[in-house]
N, C-alpha and C positions, 0 to 999 in steps of 0.2 A: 646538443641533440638528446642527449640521457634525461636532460629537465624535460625537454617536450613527452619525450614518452614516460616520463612519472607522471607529467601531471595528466596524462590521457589517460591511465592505467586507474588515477585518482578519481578521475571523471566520469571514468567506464565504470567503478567499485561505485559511487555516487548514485551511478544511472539505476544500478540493478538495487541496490537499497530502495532507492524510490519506487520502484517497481512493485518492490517485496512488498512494502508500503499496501497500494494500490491494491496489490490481489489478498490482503490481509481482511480490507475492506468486504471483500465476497463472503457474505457469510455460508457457511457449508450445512445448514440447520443444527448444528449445535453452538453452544452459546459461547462465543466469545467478546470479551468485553472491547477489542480494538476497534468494532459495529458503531461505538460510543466517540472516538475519538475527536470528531468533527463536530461534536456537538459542542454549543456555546449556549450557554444562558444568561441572560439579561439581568443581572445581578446588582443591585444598587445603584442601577447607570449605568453599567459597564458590561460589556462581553468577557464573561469567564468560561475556560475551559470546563466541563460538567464532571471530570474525574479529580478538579483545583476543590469541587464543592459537596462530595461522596465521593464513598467507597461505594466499588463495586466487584460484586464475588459473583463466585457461581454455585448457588448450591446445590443444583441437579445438572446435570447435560444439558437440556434445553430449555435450564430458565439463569435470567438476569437479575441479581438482587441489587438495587442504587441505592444505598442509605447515606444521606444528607447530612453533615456535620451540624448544621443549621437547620432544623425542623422547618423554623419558617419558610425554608426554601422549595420545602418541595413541592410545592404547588410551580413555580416556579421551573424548577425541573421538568415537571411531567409535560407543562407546557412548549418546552423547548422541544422534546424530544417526539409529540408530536409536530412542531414544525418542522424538524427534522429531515421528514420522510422518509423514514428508514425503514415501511413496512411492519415496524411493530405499536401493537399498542398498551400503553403504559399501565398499569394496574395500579392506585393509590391507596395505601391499605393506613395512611395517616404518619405512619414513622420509616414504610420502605417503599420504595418504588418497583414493582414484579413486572418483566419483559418475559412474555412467553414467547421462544421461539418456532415459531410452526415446521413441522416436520415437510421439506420440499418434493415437491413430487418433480417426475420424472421432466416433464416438460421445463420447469423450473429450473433445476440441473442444469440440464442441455444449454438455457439459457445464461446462466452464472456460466458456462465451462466457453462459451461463445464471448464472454464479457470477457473474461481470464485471457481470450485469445487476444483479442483487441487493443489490451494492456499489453500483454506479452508484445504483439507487433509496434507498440509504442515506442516499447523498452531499445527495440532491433533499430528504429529509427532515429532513436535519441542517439545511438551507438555510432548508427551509420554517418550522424552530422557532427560525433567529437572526431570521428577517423577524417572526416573532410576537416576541422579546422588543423588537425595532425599535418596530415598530409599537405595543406597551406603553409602551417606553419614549418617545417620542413622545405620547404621550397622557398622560403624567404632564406633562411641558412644561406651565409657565405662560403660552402662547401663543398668539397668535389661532388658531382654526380654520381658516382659508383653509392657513396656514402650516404646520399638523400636518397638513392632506392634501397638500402641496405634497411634504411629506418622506415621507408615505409612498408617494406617485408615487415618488419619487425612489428607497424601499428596492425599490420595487417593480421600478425597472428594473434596480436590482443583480443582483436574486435572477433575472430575465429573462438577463441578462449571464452570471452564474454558471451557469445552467440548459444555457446551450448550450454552457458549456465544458465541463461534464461529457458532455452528449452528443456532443462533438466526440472528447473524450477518449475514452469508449465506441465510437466507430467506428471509434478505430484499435487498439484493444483489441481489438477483434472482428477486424478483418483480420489485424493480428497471431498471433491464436489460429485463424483458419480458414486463414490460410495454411502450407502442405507446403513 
């Protein structure tokens, strides 16, 4: 029984990592480089990660600098990261690649803070289907009754546990994304 809930407690810490993941991706109008993560460029044949192929810094609040280990590449780059579709566009000044991130307005916001929610209800979903394979698995157990409701109390205060770290995590997501 102790196995099943480590690995539910493991699955649930998983779920909310992946989450964190997810709403990292919303950018708040300052520049963060994790925006970049997903982008892959078409490199000698091959899909490479675009952070495997530059550095990238920040050297004001709302801009992105991608400098290229490989000059040759960044043509290459800047084309990626228009296919991207990340809302920004690339600046090629020959040796750096300049993302300006536009400052969001209010509508905008509202929008990112409504995506945030969406993800957040994912996160609560994911949660709610490891507490069903829990609670399955628990009822397969050769064990008394008393004992398979004792542990699914017990999956139940995890998923209670997890539940308000996501919603702890959602509220400074949202202050993040509604603050100018």
């Amino acid at each position: 029984m102790n196995e099943i809930l480590f690995e539910t407690e493991t699955r649930m810490e998983t779920s909310i990592e992946n989450m964190k993941k997810r709403l990292s991706n919303i950018r708040a109008g300052r520049a963060n480089p994790a925006i970049l993560d997903g982008i892959m460029v078409s490199y000698y044949g091959s899909d490479t990660p675009l952070v495997q192929l530059a550095t990238v810094s920040i050297p004001e609040a709302r801009i992105l600098q991608i400098k290229p280990f490989d000059k040759s590449s960044i043509g290459l780059i800047e084309k990626a990261i228009f296919e991207a579709n990340i809302g920004l566009t690339p600046n090629n000044n020959g040796e750096t690649i300049i993302l300006n991130i536009p400052a969001l307005t209010e509508e905008t916001r509202r929008d990112y803070v409504k995506q945030a929610k969406v993800i957040a209800e994912e996160g609560k979903i994911a949660l709610r289907n490891i507490r069903q394979d829990a609670n399955n698995d628990l009822k397969k157990l050769e064990i008394p009754e008393d004992e398979i409701k004792a542990g699914q109390e017990e999956v139940q205060e995890l998923i209670n546990k997890f539940n308000k770290k996501i919603e702890e995590i959602l509220k400074e997501k949202e202050n993040e994304l509604m603050t100018v």
